[in-house]
PyMOL Python script that loads the backbone (N, CA, C, O; Angstrom):
from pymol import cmd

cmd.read_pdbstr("""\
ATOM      1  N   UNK A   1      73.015  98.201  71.246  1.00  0.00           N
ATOM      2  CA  UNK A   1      73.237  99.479  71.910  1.00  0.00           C
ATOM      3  C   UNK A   1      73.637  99.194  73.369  1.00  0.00           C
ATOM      4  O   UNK A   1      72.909  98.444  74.019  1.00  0.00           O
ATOM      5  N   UNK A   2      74.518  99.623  73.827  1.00  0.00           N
ATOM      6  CA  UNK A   2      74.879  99.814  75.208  1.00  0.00           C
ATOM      7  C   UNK A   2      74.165 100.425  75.795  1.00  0.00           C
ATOM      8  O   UNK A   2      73.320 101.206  75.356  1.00  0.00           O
ATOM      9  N   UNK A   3      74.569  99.966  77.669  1.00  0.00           N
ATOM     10  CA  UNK A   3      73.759 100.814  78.406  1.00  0.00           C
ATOM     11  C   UNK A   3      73.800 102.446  78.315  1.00  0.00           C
ATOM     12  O   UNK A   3      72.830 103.161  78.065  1.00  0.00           O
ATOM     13  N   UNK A   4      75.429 102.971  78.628  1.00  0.00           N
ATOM     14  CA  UNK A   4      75.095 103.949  78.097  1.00  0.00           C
ATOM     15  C   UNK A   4      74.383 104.735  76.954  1.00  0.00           C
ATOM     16  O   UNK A   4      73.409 105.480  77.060  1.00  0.00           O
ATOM     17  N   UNK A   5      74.844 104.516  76.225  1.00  0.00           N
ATOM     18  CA  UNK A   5      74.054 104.923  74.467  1.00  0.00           C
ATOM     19  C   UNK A   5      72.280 104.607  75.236  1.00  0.00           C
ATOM     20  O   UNK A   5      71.415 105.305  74.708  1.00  0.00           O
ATOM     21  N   UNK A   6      71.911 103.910  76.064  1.00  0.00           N
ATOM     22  CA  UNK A   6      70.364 103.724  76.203  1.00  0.00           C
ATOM     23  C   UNK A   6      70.093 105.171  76.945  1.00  0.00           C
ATOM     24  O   UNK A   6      69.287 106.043  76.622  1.00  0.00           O
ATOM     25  N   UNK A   7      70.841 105.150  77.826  1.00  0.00           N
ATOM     26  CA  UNK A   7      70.584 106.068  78.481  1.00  0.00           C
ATOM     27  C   UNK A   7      70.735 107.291  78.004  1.00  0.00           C
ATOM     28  O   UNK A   7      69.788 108.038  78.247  1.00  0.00           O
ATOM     29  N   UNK A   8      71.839 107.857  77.250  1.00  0.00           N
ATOM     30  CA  UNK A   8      71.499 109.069  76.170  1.00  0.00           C
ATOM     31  C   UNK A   8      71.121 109.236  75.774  1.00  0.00           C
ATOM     32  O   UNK A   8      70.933 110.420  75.494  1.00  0.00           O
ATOM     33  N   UNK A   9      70.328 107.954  75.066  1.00  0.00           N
ATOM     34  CA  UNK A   9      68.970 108.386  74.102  1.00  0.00           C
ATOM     35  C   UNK A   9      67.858 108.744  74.731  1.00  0.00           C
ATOM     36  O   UNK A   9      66.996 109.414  74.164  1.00  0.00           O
ATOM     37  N   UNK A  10      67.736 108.266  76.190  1.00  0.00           N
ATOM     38  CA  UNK A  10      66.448 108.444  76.876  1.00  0.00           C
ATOM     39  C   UNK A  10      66.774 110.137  77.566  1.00  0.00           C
ATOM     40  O   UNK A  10      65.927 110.944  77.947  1.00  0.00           O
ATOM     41  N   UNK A  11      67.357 110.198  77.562  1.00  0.00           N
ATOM     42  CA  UNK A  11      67.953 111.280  77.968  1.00  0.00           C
ATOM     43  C   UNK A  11      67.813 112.515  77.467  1.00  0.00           C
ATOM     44  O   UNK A  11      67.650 113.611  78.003  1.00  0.00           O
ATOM     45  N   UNK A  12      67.933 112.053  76.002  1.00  0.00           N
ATOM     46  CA  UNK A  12      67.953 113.572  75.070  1.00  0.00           C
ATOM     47  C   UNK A  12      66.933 113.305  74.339  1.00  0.00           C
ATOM     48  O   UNK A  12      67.016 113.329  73.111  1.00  0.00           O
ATOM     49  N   UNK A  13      65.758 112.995  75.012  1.00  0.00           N
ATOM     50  CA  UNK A  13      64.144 112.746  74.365  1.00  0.00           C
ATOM     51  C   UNK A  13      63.694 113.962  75.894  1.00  0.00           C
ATOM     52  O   UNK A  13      62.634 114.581  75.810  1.00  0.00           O
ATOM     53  N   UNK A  14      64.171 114.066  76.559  1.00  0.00           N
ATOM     54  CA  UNK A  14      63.189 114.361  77.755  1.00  0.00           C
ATOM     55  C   UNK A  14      63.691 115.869  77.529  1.00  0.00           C
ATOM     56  O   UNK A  14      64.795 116.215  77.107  1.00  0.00           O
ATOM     57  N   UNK A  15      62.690 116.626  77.883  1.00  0.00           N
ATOM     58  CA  UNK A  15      62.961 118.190  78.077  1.00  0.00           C
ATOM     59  C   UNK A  15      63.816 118.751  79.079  1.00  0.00           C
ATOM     60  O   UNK A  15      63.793 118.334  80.237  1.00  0.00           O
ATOM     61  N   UNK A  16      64.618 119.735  78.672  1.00  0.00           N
ATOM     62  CA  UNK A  16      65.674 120.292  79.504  1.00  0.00           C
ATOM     63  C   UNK A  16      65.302 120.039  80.741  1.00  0.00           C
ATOM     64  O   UNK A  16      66.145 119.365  81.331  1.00  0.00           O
ATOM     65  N   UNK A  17      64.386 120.307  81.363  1.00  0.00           N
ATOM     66  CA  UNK A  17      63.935 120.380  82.807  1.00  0.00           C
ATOM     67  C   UNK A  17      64.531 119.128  83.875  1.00  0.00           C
ATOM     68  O   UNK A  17      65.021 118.920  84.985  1.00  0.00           O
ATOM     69  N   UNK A  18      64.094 118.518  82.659  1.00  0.00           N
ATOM     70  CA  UNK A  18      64.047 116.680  83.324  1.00  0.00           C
ATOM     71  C   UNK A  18      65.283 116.078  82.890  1.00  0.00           C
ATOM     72  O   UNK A  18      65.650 115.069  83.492  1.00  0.00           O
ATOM     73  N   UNK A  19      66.309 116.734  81.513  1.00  0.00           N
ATOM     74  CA  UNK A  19      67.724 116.493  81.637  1.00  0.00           C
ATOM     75  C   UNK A  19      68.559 117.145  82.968  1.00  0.00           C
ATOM     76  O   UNK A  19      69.400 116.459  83.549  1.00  0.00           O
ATOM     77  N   UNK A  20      68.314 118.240  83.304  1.00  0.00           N
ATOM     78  CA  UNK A  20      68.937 118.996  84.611  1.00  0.00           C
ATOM     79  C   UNK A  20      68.590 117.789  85.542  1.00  0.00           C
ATOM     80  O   UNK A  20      69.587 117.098  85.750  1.00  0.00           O
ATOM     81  N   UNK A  21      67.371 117.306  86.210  1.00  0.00           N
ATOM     82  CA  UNK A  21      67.131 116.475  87.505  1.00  0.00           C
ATOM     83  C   UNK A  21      67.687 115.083  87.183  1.00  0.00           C
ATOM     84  O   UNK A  21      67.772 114.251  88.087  1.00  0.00           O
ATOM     85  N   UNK A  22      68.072 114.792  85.916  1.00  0.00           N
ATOM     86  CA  UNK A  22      68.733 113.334  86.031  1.00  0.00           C
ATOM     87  C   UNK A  22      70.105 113.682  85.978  1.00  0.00           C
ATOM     88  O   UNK A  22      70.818 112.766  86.390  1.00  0.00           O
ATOM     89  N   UNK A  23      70.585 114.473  85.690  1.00  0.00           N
ATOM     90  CA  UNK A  23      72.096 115.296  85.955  1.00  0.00           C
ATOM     91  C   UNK A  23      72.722 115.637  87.505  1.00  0.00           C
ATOM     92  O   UNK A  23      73.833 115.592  88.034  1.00  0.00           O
ATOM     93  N   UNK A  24      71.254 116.029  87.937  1.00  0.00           N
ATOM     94  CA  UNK A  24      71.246 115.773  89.339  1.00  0.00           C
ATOM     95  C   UNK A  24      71.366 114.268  89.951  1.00  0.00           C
ATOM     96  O   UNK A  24      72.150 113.742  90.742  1.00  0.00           O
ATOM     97  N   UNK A  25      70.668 113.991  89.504  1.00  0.00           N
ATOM     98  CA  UNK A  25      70.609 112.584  90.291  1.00  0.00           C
ATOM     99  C   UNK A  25      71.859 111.535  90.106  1.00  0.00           C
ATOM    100  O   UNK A  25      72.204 110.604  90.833  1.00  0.00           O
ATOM    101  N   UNK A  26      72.392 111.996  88.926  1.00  0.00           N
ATOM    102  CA  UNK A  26      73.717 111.173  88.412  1.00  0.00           C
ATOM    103  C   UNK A  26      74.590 111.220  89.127  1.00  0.00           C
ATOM    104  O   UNK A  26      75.242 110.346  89.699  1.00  0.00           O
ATOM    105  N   UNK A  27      74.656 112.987  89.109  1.00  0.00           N
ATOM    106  CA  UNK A  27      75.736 113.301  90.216  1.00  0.00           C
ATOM    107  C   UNK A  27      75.283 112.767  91.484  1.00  0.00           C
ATOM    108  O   UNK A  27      76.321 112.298  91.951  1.00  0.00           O
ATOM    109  N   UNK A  28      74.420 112.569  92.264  1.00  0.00           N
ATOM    110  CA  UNK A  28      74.324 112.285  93.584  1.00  0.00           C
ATOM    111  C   UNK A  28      74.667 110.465  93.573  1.00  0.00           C
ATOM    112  O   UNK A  28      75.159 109.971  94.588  1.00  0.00           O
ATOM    113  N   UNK A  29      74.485 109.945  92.856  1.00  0.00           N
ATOM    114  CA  UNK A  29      74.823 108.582  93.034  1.00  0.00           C
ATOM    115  C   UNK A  29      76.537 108.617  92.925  1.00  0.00           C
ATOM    116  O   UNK A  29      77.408 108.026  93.563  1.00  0.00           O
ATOM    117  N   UNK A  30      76.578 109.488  91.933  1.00  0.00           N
ATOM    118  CA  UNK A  30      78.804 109.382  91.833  1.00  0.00           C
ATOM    119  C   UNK A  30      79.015 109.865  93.298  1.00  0.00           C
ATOM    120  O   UNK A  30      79.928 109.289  93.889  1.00  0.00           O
ATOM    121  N   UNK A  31      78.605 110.440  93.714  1.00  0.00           N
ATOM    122  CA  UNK A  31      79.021 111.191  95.119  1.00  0.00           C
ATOM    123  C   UNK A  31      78.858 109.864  95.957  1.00  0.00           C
ATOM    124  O   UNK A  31      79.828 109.364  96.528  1.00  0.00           O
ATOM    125  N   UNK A  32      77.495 109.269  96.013  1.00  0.00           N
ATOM    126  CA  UNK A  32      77.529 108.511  97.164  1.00  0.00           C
ATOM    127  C   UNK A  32      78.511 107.548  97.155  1.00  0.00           C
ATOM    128  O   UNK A  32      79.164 107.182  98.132  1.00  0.00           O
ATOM    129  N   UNK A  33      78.628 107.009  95.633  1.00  0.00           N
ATOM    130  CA  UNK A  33      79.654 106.126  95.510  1.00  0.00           C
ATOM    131  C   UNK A  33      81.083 106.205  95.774  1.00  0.00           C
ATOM    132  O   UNK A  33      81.836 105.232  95.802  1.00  0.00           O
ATOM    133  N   UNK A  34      81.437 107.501  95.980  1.00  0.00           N
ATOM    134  CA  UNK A  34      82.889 107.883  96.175  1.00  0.00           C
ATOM    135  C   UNK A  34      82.814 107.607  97.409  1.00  0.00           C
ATOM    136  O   UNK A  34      83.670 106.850  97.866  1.00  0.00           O
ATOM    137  N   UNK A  35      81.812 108.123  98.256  1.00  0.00           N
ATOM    138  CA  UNK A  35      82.089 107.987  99.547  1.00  0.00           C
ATOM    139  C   UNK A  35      82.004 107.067 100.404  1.00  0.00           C
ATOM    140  O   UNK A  35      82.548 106.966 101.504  1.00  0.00           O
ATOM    141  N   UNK A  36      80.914 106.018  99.571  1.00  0.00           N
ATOM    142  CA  UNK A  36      81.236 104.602  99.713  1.00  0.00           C
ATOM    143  C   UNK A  36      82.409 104.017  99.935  1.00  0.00           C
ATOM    144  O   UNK A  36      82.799 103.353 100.896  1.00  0.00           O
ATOM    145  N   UNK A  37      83.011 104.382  98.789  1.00  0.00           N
ATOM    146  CA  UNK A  37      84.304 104.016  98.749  1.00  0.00           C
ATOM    147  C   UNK A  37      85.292 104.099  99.479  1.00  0.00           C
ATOM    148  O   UNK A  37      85.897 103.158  99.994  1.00  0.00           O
ATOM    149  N   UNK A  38      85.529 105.276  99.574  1.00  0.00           N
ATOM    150  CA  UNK A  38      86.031 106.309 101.034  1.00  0.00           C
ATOM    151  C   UNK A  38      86.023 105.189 101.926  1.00  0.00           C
ATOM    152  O   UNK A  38      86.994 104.448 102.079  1.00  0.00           O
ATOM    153  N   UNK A  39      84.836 105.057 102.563  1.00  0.00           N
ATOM    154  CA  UNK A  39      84.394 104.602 104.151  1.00  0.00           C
ATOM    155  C   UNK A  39      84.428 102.906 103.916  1.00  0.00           C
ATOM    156  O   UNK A  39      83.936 102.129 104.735  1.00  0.00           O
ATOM    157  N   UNK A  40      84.927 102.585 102.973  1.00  0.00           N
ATOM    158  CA  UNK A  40      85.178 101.257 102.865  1.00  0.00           C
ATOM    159  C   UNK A  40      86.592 101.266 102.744  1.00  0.00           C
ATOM    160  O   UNK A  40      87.170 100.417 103.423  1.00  0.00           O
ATOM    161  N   UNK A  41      87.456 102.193 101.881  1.00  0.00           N
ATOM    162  CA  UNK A  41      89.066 101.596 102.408  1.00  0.00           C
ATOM    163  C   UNK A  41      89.334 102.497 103.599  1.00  0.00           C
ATOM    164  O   UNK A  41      90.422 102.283 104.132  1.00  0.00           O
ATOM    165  N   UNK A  42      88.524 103.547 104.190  1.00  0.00           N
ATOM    166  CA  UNK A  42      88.560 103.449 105.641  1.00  0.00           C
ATOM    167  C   UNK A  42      88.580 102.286 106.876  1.00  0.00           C
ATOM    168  O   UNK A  42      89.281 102.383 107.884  1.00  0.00           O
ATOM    169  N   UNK A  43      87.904 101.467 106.656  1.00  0.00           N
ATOM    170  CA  UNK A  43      87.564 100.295 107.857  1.00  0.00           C
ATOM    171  C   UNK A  43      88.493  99.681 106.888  1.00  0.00           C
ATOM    172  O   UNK A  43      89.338 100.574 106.954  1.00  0.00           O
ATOM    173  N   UNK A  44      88.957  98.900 106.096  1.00  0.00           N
ATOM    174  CA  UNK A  44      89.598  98.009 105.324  1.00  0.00           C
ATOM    175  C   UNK A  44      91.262  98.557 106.695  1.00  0.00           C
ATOM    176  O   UNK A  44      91.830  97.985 107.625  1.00  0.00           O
ATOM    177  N   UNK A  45      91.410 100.077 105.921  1.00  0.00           N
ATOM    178  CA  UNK A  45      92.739 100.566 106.674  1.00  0.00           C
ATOM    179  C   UNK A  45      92.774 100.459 108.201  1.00  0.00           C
ATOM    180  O   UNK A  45      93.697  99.769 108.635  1.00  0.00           O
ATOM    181  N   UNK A  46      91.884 101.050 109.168  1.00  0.00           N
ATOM    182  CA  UNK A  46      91.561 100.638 110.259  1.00  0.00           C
ATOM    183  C   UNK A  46      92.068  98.663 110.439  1.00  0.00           C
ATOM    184  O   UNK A  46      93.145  98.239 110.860  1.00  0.00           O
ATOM    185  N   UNK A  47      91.113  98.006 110.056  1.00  0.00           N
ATOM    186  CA  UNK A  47      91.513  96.580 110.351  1.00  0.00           C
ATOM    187  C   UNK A  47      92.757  96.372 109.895  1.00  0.00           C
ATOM    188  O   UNK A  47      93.392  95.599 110.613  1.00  0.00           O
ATOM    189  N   UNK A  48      93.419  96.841 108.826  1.00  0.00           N
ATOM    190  CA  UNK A  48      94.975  96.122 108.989  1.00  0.00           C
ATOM    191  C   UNK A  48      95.518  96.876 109.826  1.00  0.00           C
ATOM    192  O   UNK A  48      96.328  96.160 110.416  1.00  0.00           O
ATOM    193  N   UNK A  49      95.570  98.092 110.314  1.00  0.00           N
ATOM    194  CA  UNK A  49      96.601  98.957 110.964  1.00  0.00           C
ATOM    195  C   UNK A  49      95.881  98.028 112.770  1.00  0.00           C
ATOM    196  O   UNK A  49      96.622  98.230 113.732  1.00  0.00           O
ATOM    197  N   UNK A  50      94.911  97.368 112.993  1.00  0.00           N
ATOM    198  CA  UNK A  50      94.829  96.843 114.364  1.00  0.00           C
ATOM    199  C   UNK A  50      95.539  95.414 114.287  1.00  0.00           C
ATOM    200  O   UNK A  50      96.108  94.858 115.226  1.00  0.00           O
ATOM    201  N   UNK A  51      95.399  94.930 112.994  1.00  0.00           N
ATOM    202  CA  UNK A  51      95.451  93.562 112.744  1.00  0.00           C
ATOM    203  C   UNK A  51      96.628  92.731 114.040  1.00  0.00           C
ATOM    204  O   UNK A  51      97.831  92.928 114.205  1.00  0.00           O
ATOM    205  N   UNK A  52      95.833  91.942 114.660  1.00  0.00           N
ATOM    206  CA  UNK A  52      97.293  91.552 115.762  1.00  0.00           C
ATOM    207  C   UNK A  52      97.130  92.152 116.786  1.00  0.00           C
ATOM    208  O   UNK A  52      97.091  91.465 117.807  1.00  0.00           O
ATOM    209  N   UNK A  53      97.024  93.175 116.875  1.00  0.00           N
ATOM    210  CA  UNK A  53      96.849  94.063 118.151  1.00  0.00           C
ATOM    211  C   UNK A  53      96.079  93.781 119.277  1.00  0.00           C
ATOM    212  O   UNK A  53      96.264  94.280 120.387  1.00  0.00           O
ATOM    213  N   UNK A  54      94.955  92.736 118.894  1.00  0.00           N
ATOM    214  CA  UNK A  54      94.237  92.198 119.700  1.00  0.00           C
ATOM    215  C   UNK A  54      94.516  90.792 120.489  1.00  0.00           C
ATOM    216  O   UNK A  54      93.891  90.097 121.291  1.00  0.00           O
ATOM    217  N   UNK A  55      95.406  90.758 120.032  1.00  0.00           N
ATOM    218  CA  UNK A  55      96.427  89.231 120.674  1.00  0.00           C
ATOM    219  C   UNK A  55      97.775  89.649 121.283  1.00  0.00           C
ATOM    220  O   UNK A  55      98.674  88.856 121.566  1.00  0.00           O
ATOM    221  N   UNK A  56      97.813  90.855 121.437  1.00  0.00           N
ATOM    222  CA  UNK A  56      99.429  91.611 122.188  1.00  0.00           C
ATOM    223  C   UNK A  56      99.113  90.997 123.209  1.00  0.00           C
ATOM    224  O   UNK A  56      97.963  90.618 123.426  1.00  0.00           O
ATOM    225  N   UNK A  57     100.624  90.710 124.405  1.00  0.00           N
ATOM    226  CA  UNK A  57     100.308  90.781 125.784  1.00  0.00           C
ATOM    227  C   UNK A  57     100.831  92.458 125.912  1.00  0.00           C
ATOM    228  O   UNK A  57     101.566  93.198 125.259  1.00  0.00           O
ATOM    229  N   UNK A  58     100.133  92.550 126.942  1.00  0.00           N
ATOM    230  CA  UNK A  58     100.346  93.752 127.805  1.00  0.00           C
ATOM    231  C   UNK A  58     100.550  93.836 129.202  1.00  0.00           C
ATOM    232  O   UNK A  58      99.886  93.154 129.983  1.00  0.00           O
ATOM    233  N   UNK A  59     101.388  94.592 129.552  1.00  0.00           N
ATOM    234  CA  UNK A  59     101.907  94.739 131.148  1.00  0.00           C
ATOM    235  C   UNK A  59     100.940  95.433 132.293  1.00  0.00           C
ATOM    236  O   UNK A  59     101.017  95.461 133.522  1.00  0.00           O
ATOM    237  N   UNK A  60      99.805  96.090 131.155  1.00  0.00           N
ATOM    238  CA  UNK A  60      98.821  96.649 132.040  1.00  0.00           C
ATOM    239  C   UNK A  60      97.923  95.392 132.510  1.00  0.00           C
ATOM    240  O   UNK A  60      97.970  94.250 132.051  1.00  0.00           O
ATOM    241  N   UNK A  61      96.904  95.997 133.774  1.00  0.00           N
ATOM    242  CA  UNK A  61      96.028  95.181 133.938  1.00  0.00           C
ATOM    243  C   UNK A  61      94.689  95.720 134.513  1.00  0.00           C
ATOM    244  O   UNK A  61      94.478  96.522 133.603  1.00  0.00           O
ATOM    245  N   UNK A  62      93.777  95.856 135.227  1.00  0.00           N
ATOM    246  CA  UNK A  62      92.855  96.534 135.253  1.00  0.00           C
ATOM    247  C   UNK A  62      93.129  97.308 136.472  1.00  0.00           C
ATOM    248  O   UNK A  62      92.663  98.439 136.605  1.00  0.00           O
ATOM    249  N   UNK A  63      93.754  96.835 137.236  1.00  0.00           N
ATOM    250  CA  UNK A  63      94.153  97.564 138.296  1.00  0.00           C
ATOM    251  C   UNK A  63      94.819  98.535 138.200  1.00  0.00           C
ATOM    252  O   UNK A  63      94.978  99.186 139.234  1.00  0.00           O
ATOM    253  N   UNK A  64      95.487  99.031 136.898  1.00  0.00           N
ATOM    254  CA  UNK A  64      96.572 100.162 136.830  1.00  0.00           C
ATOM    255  C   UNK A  64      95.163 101.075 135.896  1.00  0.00           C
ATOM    256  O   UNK A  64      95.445 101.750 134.905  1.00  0.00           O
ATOM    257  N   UNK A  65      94.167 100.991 136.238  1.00  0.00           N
ATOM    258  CA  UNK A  65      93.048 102.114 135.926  1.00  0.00           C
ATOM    259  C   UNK A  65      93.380 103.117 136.974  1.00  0.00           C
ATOM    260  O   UNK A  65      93.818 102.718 138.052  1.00  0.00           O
ATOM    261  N   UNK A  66      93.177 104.615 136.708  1.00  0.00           N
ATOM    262  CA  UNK A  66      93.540 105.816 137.693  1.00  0.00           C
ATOM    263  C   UNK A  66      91.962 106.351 137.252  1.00  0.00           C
ATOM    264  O   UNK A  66      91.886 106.672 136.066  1.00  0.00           O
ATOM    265  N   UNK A  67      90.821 106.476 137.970  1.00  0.00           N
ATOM    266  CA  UNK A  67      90.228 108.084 138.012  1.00  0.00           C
ATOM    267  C   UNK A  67      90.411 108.952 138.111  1.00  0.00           C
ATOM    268  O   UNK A  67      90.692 109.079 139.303  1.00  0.00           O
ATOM    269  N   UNK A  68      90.487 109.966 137.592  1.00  0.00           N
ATOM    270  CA  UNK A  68      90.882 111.325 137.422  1.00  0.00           C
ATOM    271  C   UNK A  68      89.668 112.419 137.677  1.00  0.00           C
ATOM    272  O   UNK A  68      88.522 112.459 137.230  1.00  0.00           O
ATOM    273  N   UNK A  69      90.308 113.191 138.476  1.00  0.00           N
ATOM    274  CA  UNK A  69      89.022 114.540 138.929  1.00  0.00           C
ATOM    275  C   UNK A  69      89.250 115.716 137.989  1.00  0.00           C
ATOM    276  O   UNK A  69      88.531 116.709 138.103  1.00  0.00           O
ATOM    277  N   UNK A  70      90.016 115.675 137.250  1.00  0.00           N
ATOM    278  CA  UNK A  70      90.660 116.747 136.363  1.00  0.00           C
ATOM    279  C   UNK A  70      89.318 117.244 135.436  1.00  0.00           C
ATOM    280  O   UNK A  70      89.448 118.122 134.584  1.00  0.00           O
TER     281      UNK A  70
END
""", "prot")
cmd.dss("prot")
cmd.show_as("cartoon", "prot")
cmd.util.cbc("prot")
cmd.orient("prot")
């Protein structure tokens, strides 16, 4: 028997009550995992779109800082 198939069976032994809160809980792990996901080819995209960028020369230098009263 597979994991799933284990888990259906344990599943549809338990009373409605307690099928609803693991339905819940299923869903909250798919969620976290999406967003896992999300926020991982987030920074993945971030680091290639800098990649290099940190070895540019630049014409600025610290002296061309302006304070602003605005």
């Amino acid at each position: 028997m597979n994991l799933a198939k284990k888990i259906i069976h344990h599943v549809e032994a338990l009373p409605k009550i307690k099928q609803i809160e693991v339905l819940d809980f299923v869903e909250y792990l798919h969620s976290k995992s999406v967003m896992q996901s999300k926020h991982e080819w987030n920074d993945f995209s971030l680091t290639a779109a800098m990649r290099g960028l940190e070895e540019e020369d630049t014409s600025y230098s610290i002296k061309d800082l302006k304070e602003s009263s605005a």
